[in-house]
C-alpha positions in Angstrom: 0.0 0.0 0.0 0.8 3.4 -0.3 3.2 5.0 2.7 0.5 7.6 3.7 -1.9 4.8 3.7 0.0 2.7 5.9 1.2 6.1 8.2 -3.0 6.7 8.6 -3.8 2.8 9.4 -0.8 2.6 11.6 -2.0 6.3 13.7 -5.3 5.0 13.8 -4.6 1.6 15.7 -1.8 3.2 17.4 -4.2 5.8 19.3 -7.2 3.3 19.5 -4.8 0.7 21.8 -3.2 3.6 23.4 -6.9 4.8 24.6 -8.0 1.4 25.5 -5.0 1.3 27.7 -3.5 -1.9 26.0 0.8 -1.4 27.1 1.6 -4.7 25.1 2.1 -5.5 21.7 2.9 -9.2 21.5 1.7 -12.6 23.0 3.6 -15.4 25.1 6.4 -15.0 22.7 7.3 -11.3 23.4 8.0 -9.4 26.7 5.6 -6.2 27.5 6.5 -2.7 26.0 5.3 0.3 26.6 2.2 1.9 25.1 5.3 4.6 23.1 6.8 1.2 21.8 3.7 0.1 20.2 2.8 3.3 18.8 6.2 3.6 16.9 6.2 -0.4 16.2 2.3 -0.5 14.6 3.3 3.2 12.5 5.4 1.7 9.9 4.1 -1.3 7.8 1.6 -4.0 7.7 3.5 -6.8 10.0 3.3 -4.3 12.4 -0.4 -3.0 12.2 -1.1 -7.0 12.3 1.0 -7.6 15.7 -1.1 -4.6 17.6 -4.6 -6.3 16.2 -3.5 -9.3 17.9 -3.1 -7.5 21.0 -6.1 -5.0 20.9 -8.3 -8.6 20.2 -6.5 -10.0 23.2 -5.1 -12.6 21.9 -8.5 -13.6 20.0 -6.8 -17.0 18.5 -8.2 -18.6 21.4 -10.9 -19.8 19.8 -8.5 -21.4 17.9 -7.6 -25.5 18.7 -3.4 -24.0 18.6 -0.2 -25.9 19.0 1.2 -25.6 22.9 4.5 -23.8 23.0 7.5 -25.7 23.1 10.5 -24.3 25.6 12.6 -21.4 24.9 16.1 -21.8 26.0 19.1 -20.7 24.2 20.8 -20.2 21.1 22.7 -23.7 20.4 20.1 -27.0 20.0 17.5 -27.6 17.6 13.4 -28.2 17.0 11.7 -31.1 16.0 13.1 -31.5 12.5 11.7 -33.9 9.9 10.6 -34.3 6.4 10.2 -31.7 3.8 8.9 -30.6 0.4 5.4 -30.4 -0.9 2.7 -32.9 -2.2 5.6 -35.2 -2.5 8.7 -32.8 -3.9 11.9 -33.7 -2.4 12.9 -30.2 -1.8 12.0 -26.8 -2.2 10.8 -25.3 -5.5 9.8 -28.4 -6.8 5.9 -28.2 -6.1 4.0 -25.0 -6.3 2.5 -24.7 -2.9 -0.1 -22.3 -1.3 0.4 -21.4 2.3 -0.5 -19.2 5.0 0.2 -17.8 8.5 -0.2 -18.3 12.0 -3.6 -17.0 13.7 -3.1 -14.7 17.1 0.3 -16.7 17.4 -0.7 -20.0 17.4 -1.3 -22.2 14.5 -5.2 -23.5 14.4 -5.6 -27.2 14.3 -7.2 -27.3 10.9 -4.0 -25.5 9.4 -3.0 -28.5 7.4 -6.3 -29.1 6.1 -6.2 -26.0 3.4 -2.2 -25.1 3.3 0.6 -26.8 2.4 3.0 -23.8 3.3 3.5 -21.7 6.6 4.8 -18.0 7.3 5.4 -17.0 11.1 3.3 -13.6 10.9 5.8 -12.2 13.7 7.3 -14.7 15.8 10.1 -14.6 13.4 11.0 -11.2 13.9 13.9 -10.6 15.5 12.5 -7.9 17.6 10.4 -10.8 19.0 13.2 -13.3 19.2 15.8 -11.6 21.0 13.8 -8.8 21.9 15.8 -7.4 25.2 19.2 -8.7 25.0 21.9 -10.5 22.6 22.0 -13.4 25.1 18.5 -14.1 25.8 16.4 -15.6 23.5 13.1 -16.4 23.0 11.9 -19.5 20.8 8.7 -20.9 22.2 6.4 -19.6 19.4 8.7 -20.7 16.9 9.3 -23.8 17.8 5.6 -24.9 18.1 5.1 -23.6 14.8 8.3 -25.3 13.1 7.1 -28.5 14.8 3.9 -28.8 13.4 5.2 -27.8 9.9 7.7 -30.6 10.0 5.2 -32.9 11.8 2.1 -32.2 8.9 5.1 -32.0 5.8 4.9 -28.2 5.3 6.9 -26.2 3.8 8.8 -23.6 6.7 9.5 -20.3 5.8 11.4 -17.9 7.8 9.9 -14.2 7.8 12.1 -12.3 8.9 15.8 -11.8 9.2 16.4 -7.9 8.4 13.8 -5.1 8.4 13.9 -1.8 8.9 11.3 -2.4 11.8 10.4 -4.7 14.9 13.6 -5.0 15.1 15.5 -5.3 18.9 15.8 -2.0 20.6 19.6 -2.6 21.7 19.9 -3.3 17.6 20.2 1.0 17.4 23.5 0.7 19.2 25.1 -1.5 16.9 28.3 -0.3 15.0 30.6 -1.6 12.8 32.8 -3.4 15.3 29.6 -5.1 17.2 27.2 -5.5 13.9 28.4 -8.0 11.5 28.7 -10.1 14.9 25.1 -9.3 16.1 23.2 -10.1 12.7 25.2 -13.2 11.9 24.5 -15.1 15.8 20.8 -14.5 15.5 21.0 -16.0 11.7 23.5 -18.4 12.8 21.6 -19.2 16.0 18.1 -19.6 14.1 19.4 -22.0 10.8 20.8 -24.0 13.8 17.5 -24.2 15.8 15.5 -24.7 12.2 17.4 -26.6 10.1 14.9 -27.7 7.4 13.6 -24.1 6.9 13.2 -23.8 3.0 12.5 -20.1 2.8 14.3 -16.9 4.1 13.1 -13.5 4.2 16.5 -12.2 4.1 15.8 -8.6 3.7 12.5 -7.0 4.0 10.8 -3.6 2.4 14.4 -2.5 1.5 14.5 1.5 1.0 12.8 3.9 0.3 10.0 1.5 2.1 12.0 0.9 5.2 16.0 0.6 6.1 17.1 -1.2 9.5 18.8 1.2 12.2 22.0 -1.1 11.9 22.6 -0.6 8.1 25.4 1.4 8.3 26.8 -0.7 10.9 27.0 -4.1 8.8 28.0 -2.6 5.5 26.3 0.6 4.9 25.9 1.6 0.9 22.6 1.9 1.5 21.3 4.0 -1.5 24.3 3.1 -3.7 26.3 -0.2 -3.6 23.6 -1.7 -1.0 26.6 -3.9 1.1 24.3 -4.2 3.6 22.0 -6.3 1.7 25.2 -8.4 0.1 26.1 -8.5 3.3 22.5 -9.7 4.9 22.6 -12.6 2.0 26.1 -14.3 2.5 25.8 -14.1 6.1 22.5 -16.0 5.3 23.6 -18.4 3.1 26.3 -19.5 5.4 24.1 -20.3 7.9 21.0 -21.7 6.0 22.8 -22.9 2.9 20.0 -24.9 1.6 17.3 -22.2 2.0 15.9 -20.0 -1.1 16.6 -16.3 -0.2 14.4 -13.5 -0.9 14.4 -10.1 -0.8 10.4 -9.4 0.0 9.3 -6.0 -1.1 5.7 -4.2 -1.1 3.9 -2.1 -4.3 6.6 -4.0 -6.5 3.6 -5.9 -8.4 1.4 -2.9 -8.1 3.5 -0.3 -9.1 5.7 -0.5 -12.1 8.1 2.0 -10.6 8.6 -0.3 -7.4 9.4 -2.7 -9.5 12.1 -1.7 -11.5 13.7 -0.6 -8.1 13.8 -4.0 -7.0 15.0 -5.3 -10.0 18.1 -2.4 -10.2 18.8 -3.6 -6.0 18.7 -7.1 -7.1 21.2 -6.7 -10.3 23.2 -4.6 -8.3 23.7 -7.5 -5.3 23.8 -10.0 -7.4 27.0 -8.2 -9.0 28.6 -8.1 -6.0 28.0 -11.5 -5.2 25.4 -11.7 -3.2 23.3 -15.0 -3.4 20.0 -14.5 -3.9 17.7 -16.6 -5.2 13.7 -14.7 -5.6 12.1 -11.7 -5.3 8.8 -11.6 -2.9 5.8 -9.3 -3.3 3.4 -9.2 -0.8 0.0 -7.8 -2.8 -1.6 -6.2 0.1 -3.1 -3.9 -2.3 -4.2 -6.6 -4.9 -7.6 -5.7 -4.4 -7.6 -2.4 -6.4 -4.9 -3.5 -8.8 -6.2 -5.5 -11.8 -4.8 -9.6 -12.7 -2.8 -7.7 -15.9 -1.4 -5.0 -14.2 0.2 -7.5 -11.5 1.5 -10.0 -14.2 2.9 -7.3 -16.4 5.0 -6.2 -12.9 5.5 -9.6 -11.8 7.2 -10.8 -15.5 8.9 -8.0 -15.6 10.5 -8.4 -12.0 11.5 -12.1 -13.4 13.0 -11.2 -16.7 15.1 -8.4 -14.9 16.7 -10.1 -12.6 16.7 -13.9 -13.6 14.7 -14.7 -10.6 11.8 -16.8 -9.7 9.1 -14.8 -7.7 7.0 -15.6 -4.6 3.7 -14.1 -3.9 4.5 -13.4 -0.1 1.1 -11.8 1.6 -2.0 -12.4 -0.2 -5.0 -11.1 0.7 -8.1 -9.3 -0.7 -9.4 -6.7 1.9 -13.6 -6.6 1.0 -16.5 -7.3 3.1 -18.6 -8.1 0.0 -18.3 -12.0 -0.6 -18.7 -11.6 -4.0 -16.8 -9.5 -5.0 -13.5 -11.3 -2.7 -14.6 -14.3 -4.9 -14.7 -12.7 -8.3 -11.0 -11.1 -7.2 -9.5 -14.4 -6.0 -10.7 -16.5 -9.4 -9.2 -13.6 -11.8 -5.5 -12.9 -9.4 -5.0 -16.4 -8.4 -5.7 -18.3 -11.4 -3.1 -15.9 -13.4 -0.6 -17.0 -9.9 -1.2 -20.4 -10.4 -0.5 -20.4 -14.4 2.3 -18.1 -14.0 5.4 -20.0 -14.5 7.8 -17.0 -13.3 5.4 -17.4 -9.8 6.6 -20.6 -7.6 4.2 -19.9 -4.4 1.8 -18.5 -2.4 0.9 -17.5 0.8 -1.9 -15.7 1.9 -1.9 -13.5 4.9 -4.5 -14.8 7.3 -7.6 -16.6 6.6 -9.9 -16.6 10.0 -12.1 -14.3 9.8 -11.7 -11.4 12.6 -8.4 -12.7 13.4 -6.6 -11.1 9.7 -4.5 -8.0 10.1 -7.3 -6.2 7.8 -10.8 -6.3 9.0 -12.0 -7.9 5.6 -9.5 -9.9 4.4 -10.5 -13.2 6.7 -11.5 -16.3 4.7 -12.7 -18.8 6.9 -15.3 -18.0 9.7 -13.8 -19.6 13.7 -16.5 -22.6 13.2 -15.3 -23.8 9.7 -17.5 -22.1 7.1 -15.9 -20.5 4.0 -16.7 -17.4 2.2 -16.8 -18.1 -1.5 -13.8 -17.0 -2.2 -12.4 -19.8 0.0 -14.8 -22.5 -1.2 -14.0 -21.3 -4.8 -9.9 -21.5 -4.1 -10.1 -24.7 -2.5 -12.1 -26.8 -4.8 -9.6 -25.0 -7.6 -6.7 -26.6 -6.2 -8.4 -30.1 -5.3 -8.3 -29.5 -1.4 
């Protein structure tokens, strides 16, 4: 969406938790903050916006049958690990999948019924993993979710590792004698923990969208050369070398403009040897954007940098059932046929439990709306 879009939503949640009094942003996964930390967390994007309507609905994935948190502990060790792939592939890539993300934290019990693919709305944030300190972490969310992924043979991905927000506090500090070393333990200390994770979120709404506090302080470039980003990949591939980087971007299937900027910071990377391996657009505006504007953009960001694509946060924000329907036949059968696309996720589907009020697919006692029905009996499920 547009930045003054997202600056309006963002104010408007911000002041409605501060006036009901609500200090927290996060679950069992996250310590309290103060009611100024979720004001400045919920301003910048849509991850953020979704964390603070988890905690204004109070945790509202209750009604949700969830997966119990497993222990937190430490860097070193690792979580439940076990098969991977999709409908039979032997690795990432090799199946199209369609996936989604947690609801209020906790993954609901019919997950594996509809998806084959899972995204950690915010429990993989670093600003939610090692949240106070470097030393303390902060897995339990995780490692539920990454259990029942491995346990139900879905496909993990890992969103995310850099951002220029929900990021740790003590992260400002960082410089460059103490940075490199700070961003490569908690990617180090997570591809331990998670070794079968497939996808990586490397970098996240890189500038002008958003640029991490620390940028300067692990390579800086951060208009120009972009070492920070090299940097962010080859730190990640050392420590997840079997994972498919991405940078994930927003607008850059919406706008044509967004996405040649992507493409120019992938080229540019790429040159310098960075190792990435797909650009992700997230489509939180796909409702007002039509199925031929959004392929146009999304061939476009495939022939210019060589790369596959991955629709990353899919949803389509209308109350009218109709109308959701009508948008997901037209946008998701072009995905689907789309050989430059290899996956999607959508970004929620309980309804009243989505980051926007409208973009729910699935009511708490099972019934679809149309669009749901309609995707499911598309894809056989």
């Amino acid at each position: 969406m547009s930045p003054s879009t997202r600056k309006v939503l963002g104010a408007l949640v911000a002041v409605s938790l501060l006036a009901a009094g609500c200090g927290r942003l996060a679950s069992r996964d996250v310590p309290a903050v103060s009611p100024a930390d979720v004001a400045l967390e919920v301003y910048t994007s849509e991850d953020g916006l979704a964390d603070a309507r988890e905690t204004a609905a109070g945790g509202a994935g209750g009604a949700a049958s969830g997966v119990g948190g497993a222990g937190t502990g430490g860097a070193t060790g690792t979580a439940t690990s076990g098969a991977s792939g999709v409908d039979g592939a032997t690795g990432p890539g090799n199946a199209k999948f369609v996936g989604n993300i947690d609801t209020s934290r906790s993954i609901r019990s019919d997950f594996a019924t509809y998806w084959n693919q899972f995204t950690p709305e915010n429990a993989g944030k670093w600003g939610s993993v090692q949240r106070q300190e470097q030393s303390a972490f902060n897995w339990a969310s995780l490692d539920a979710m990454y259990q029942y992924c491995n346990e139900h043979n879905i496909v993990f991905k890992q969103h995310n590792f850099v951002w220029g927000s929900q990021q740790p506090s003590w992260t400002n500090s960082l410089d460059t004698s103490t940075g490199p070393a700070a961003v490569q333990n908690w990617m180090n200390s997570f591809c331990q923990r998670y070794p079968t994770v497939q996808l990586i979120d490397v970098v996240n709404e890189p500038p002008p969208h958003t640029t991490p506090a620390y940028a300067d302080a692990i390579g800086g470039g951060t208009n120009t050369t972009w070492d920070w980003i090299v940097n962010a990949f080859r730190w990640a591939r050392q420590a997840c070398p079997n994972a498919i980087l991405i940078l994930n971007d927003y607008s850059n299937a919406e706008d044509s403009n967004t996405a040649q900027h992507n493409i120019d910071i992938v080229n540019a990377i790429k040159a310098a040897g960075a190792p990435i391996d797909a650009v992700g657009c997230q489509l939180h505006d796909a409702m007002i954007t039509d199925s031929i504007t959004l392929k146009t953009n999304i061939d476009m960001i495939a022939k210019g940098t060589g790369l596959p694509v991955y629709i990353t946060e899919y949803d389509i924000d209308t109350a009218d059932d109709a109308e959701q329907e009508r948008v997901m036949r037209d946008e998701f059968t072009m995905f689907w046929t789309n050989d430059n696309i290899k996956g999607v996720t959508l970004w929620g589907y309980i309804v009243g439990h989505t980051w926007r009020a409208n973009t729910g697919l699935v009511q708490d006692d099972g019934t679809m709306r149309p669009a749901m029905t309609w995707l499911m009996n598309y894809l056989g499920r």
